[in-house]
C-alpha positions in Angstrom: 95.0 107.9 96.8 91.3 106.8 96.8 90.3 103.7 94.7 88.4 105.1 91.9 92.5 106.5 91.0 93.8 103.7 92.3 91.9 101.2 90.0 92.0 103.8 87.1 96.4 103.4 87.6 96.0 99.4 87.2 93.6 99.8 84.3 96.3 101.9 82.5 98.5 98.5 82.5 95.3 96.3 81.3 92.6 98.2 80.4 90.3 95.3 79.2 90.9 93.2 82.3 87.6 92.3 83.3 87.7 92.7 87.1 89.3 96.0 87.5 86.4 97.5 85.5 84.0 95.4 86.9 85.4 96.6 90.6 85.4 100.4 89.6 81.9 100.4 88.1 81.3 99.2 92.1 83.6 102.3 92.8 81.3 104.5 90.5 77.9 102.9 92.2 79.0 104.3 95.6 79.8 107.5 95.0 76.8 107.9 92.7 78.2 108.1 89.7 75.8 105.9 88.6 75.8 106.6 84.5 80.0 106.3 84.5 78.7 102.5 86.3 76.2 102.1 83.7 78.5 102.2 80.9 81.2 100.5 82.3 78.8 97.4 83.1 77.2 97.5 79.9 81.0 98.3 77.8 81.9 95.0 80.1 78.7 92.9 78.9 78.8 93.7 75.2 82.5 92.6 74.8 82.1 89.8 77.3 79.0 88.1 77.7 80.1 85.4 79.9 80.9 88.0 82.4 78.5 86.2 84.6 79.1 88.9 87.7 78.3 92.1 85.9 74.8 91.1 85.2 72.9 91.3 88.9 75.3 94.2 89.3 73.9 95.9 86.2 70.5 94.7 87.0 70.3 96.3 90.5 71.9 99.7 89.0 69.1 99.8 86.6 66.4 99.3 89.1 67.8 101.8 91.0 67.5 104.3 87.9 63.7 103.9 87.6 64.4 101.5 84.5 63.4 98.0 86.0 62.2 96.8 82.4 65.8 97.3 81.2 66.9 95.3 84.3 64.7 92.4 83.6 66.1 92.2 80.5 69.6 92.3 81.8 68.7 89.8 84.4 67.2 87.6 81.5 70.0 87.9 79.7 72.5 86.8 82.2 70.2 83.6 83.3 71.1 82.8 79.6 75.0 83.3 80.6 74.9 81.7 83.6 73.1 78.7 82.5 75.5 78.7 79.8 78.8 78.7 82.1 76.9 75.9 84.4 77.0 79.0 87.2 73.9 77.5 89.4 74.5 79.6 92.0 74.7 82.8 89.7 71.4 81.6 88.1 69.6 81.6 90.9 70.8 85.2 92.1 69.5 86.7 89.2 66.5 84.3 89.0 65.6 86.1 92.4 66.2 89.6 91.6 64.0 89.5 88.1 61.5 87.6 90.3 61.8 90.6 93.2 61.7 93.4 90.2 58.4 95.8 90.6 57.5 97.1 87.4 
């Protein structure tokens, strides 16, 4: 069983935990199915906005796409999240990548 099915089993049980779809979007990223890890970020960011981790991720997937306005504005937006949770070191990751974004 490969771990797109396997993570897809577990999220049967608890489909809004967090990490599991957080983890497959990853899956998704790697095998290049890079929309499916779109929405899942974005689904994850909508519902949970302190979901400090999904942000950068999000951010970089975007870039990737050709869209690196719409990852500045995810980055932006989880600065705000991260400065919220106290996350310093989570700031300054996504402080770096909106600062490394070529428009």
């Amino acid at each position: 069983m490969d771990r797109i099915e396997r993570i897809h089993q577990l999220l049967e049980k608890t489909p809004k935990d967090n990490f599991l779809r957080h983890a497959l979007a990853l899956e998704y990223m790697k095998v290049g199915r890079e929309q499916e890890a779109r929405g899942l970020f974005e689904n994850i960011l909508s519902e949970f906005p302190d979901y400090v981790g999904s942000y950068y991720h999000l951010g970089k997937l975007l870039e990737r796409m050709g869209q690196p306005a719409l990852a500045l504005e995810w980055y932006t937006k989880g600065m705000a999240a991260a400065r919220l949770a106290g996350d310093k070191h989570a700031y300054g990751e996504l402080q770096a990548a909106y600062e490394d974004v070529d428009e």
